[in-house]
C-alpha positions in Angstrom: 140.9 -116.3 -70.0 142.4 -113.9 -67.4 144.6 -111.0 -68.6 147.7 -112.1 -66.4 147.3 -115.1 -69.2 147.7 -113.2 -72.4 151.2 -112.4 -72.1 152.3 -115.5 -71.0 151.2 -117.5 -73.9 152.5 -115.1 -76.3 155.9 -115.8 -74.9 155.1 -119.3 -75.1 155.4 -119.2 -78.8 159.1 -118.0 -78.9 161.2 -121.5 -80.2 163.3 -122.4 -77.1 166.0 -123.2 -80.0 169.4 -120.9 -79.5 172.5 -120.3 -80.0 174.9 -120.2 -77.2 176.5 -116.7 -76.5 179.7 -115.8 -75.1 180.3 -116.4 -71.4 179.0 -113.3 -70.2 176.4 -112.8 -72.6 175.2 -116.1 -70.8 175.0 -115.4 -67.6 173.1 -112.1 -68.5 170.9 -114.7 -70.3 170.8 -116.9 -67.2 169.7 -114.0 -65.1 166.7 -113.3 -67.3 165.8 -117.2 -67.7 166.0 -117.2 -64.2 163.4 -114.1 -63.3 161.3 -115.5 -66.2 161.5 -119.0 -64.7 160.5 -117.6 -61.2 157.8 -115.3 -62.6 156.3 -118.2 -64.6 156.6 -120.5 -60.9 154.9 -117.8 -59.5 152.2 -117.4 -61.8 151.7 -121.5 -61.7 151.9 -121.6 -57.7 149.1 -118.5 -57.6 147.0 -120.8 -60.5 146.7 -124.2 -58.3 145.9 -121.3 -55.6 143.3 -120.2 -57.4 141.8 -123.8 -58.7 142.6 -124.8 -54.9 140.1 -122.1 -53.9 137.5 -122.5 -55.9 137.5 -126.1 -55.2 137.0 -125.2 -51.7 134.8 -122.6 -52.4 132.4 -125.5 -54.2 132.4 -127.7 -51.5 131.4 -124.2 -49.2 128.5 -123.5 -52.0 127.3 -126.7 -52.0 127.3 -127.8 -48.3 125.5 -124.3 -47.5 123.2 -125.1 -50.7 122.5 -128.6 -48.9 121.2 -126.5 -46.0 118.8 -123.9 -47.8 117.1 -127.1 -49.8 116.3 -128.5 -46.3 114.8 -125.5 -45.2 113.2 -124.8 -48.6 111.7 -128.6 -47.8 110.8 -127.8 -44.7 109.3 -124.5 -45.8 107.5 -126.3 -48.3 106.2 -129.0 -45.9 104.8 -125.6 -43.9 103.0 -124.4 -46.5 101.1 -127.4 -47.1 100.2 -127.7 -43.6 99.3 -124.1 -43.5 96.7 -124.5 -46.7 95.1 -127.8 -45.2 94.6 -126.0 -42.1 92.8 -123.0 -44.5 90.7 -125.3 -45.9 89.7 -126.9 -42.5 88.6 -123.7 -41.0 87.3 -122.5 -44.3 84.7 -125.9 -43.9 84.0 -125.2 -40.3 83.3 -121.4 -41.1 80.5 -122.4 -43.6 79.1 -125.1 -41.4 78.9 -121.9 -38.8 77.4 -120.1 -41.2 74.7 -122.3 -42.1 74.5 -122.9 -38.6 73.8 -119.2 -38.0 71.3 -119.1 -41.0 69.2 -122.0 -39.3 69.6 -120.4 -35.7 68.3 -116.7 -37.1 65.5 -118.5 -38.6 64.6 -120.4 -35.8 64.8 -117.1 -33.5 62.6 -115.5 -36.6 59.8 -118.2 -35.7 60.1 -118.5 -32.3 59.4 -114.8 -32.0 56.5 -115.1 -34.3 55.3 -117.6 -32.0 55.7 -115.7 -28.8 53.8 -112.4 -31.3 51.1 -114.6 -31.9 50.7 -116.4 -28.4 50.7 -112.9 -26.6 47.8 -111.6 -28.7 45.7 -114.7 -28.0 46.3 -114.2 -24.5 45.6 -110.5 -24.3 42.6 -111.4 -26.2 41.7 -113.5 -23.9 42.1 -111.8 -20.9 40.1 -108.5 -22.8 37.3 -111.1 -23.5 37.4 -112.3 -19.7 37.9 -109.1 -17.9 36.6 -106.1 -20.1 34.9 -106.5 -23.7 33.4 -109.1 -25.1 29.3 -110.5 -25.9 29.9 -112.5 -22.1 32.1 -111.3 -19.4 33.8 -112.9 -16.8 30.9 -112.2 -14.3 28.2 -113.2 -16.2 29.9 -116.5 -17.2 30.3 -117.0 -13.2 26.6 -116.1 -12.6 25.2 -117.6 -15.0 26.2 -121.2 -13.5 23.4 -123.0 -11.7 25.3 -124.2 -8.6 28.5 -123.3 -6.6 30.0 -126.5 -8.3 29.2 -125.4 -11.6 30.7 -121.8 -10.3 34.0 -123.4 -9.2 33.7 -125.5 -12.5 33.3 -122.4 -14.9 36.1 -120.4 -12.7 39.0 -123.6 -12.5 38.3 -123.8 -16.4 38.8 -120.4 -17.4 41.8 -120.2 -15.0 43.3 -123.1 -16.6 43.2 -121.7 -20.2 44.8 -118.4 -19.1 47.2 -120.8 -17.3 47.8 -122.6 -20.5 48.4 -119.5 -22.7 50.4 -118.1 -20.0 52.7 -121.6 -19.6 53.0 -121.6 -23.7 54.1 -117.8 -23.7 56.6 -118.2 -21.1 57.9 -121.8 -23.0 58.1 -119.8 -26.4 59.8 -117.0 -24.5 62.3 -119.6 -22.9 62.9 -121.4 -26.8 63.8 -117.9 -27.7 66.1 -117.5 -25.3 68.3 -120.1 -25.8 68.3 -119.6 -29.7 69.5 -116.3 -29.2 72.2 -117.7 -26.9 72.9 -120.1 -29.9 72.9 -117.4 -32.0 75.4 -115.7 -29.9 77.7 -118.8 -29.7 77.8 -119.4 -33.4 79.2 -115.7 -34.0 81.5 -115.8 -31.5 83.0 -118.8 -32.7 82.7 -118.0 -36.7 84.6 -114.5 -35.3 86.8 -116.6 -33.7 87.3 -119.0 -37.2 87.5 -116.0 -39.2 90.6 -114.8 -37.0 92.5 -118.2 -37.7 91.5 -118.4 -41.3 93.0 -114.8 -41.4 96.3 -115.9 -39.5 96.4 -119.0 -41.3 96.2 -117.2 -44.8 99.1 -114.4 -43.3 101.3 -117.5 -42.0 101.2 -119.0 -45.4 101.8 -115.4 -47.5 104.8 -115.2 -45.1 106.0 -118.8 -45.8 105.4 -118.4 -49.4 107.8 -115.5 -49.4 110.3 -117.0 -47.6 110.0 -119.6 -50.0 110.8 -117.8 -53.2 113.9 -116.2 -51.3 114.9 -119.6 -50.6 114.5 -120.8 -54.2 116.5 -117.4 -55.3 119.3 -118.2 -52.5 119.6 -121.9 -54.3 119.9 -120.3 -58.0 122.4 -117.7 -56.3 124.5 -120.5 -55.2 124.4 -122.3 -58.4 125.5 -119.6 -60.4 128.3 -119.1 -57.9 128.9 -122.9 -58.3 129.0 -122.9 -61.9 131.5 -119.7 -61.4 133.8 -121.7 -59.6 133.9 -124.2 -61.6 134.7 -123.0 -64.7 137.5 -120.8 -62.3 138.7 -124.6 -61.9 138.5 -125.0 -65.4 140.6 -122.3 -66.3 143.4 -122.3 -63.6 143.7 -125.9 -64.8 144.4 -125.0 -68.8 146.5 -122.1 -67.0 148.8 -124.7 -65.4 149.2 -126.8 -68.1 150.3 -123.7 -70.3 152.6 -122.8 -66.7 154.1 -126.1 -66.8 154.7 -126.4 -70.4 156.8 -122.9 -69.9 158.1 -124.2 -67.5 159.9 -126.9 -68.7 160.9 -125.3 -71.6 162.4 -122.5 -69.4 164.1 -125.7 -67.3 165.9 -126.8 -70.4 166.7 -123.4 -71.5 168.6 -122.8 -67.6 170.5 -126.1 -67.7 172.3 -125.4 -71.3 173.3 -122.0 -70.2 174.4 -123.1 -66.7 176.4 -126.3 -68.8 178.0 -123.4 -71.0 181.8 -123.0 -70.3 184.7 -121.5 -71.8 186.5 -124.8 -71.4 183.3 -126.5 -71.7 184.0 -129.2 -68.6 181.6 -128.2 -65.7 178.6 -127.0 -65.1 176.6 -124.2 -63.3 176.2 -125.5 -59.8 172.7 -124.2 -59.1 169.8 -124.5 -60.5 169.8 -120.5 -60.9 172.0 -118.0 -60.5 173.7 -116.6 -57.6 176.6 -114.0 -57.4 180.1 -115.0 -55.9 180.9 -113.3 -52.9 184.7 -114.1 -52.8 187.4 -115.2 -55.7 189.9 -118.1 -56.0 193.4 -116.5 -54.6 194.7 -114.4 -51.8 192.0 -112.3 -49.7 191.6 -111.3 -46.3 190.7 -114.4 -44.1 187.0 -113.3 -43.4 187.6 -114.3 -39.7 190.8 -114.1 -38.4 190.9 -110.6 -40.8 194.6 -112.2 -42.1 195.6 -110.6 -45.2 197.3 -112.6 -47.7 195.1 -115.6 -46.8 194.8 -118.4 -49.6 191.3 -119.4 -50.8 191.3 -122.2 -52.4 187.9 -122.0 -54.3 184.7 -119.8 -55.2 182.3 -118.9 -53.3 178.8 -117.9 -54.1 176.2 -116.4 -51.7 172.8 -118.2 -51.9 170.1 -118.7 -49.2 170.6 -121.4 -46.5 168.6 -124.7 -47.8 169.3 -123.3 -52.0 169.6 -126.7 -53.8 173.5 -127.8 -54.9 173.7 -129.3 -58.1 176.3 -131.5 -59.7 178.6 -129.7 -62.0 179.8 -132.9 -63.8 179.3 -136.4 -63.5 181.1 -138.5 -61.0 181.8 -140.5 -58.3 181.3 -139.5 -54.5 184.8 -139.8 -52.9 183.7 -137.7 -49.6 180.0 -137.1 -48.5 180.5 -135.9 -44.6 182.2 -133.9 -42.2 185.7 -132.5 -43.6 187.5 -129.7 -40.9 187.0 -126.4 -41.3 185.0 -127.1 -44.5 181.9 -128.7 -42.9 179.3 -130.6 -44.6 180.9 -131.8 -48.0 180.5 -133.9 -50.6 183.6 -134.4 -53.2 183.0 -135.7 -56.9 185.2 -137.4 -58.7 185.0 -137.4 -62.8 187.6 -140.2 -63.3 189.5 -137.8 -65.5 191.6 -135.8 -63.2 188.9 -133.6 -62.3 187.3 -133.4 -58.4 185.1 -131.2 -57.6 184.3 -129.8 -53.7 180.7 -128.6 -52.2 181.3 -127.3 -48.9 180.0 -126.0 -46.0 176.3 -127.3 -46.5 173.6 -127.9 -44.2 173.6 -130.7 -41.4 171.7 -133.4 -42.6 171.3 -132.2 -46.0 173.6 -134.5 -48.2 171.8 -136.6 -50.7 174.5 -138.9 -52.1 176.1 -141.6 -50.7 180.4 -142.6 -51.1 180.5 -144.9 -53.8 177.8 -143.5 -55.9 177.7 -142.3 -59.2 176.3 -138.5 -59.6 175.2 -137.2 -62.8 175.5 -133.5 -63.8 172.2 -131.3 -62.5 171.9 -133.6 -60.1 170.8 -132.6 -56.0 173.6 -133.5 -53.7 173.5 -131.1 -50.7 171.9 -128.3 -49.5 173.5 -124.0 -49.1 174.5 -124.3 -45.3 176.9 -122.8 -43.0 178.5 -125.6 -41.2 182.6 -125.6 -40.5 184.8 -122.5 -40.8 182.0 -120.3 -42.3 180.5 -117.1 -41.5 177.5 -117.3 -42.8 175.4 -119.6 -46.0 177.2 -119.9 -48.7 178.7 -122.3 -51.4 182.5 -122.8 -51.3 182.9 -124.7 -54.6 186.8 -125.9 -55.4 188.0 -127.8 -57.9 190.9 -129.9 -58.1 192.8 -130.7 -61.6 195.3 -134.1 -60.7 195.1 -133.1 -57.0 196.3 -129.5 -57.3 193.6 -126.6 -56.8 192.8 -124.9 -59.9 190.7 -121.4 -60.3 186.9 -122.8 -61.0 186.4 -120.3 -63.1 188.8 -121.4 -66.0 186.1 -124.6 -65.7 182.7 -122.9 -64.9 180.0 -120.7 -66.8 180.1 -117.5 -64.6 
């Protein structure tokens, strides 16, 4: 529980009990009910701030939390794609690879068999030309006609034709394996690079995953925070309230406290009277000797009036030079007079029966009146009286 707490619920345990003290021992009292009963307002209006805010602040942390699970999703989506698309290449670079293996082979026999065809035929042409138990010449010579001459040349011409066509076919194999060969690394080069992107996109992803899934347990705990913020605030208020009212109750006995005992505070705290019942100097003509028929406190335009006693509305309207006013009548001998309040203000009706505490105007400045105030007069069998010999001040 917060600190600003403590102190309030150890005043919480003093008995709201009392005994009623002397006049102005009570409206020393009054004053201090009346700070402690805006303090303790104060300190409730700042705790439904407070739960307000966090409530807010939830519905913030869980709308942005909303957002990083989608991307987390989406991230998570992107990984899988990125690892199928590893494993893809990483199938395609071994089928190079084998690829490769056959194609070196092949190029391994293919230049065996160009090795062994180009001995034969240098053999050949050593046996035909230079070396050899019979030479070219004598197989030419030896031939018993000119067709058997051309016979003997056309044949050995043909099998150094042959040897030569076979060399120049192994030689052309060989070529296009090592163009092959050339292909398949280029393209397992070209594999390797994607497999090596692919694995970097994913080690990227991955991280921005984690940071996602650390955002999410940020927000949570900030969540969870709030709440029990909300949690608190709302035992705070309860413990607000509870002074509160006992605070209320405390105010209306003291204001209810008279000497005679008849009428009651008529606000719902106190304010100080700015001008006495008797002569004074009229406050706008500047007439000395002037006759004020009442008291007048100065309070804040819009201050709740309250009922000093209960009764019935004789007046609630426009009286002149009074304003606004509302005039209760306790069936006793007693009226009471709230004037100059606010237009549109008055909250009884003629007729009506008020009961004492109760709202029926507002602090205005309407009639003869030079600024917000209360003038409050009270009339005993129709003759004006001082309020004071009737009201707690």
């Amino acid at each position: 529980m917060k600190k600003w707490i403590v102190p309030l619920i150890l005043v919480l345990t003093v008995a709201v009990t009392y005994t009623l003290p002397d006049r102005g021992q009570a409206r020393s009292e009054l004053q201090q009910v009346n700070a402690e009963l805006d303090a303790t307002r104060a300190e409730l209006a700042r705790a439904k701030q407070k739960a307000e805010d966090a409530k807010n602040a939830i519905v913030e942390y869980e709308s942005e939390k909303q957002l990083v699970k989608a991307e987390l999703e989406q991230l998570q989506a992107e990984i899988d794609a990125a690892g199928a698309e590893k494993s893809r290449i990483q199938k395609e670079i071994m089928t190079s690879e084998i690829e490769l293996d056959i194609a070196e082979e092949e190029k391994a026999q293919a230049e065996e068999r160009i090795h062994l065809r180009d001995e034969k035929l240098q053999s050949r042409l050593r046996l035909m030309y230079t070396n050899g138990s019979v030479s070219y010449l004598e197989v030419l010579f030896s031939s018993t006609s000119f067709s058997d001459f051309l016979d003997r040349y056309q044949s050995l011409q043909s099998l150094v034709d042959q040897d030569k066509q076979m060399l120049e076919a192994n030689r052309h194999d060989l070529a296009l394996i090592m163009e092959k060969e050339q292909e398949i690394k280029t393209l397992l080069a070209q594999q390797t690079d994607d497999f090596n992107r692919m694995a970097e996109l994913e080690t990227i992803l991955i991280t921005k995953e984690k940071e996602r899934e650390v955002q999410i347990a940020s927000l949570n705990a900030n969540i969870e925070h709030e709440h029990a913020v909300t949690e608190e605030m709302a035992e705070a208020a309860v413990e607000l309230a509870n002074r509160q009212a006992e605070l209320l109750v405390k105010q209306k006995n003291l204001q209810n406290f008279s000497s005679g005992g008849e009428l009651a505070y008529p606000f719902e705290r106190w304010y100080p009277i700015t001008s006495n019942y008797g002569g004074r100097v009229d406050p706008i003509t500047g007439r000395k000797g002037a006759s004020h028929y009442g008291i007048d406190f100065g309070a804040p335009s819009g201050t709740n009036i309250v009922a000093t006693h209960k009764g019935t509305v004789m007046i609630a309207g426009w009286v002149n030079g009074y304003g606004y006013t509302v005039v209760l009548d306790d069936g006793d001998g007693i009226r009471t007079w709230y004037c100059h309040m606010t237009t549109g203000s008055i909250q009884v009706s003629v007729g009506e029966v008020v009961d004492v505490g109760e709202v029926v105007g507002q602090v205005g400045s309407t009639g003869r009146s030079t600024g917000p105030h209360l003038h409050l007069g009270v009339q005993k069998n129709g003759n004006w009286v001082d309020p004071a010999n009737y009201l707690a001040l």
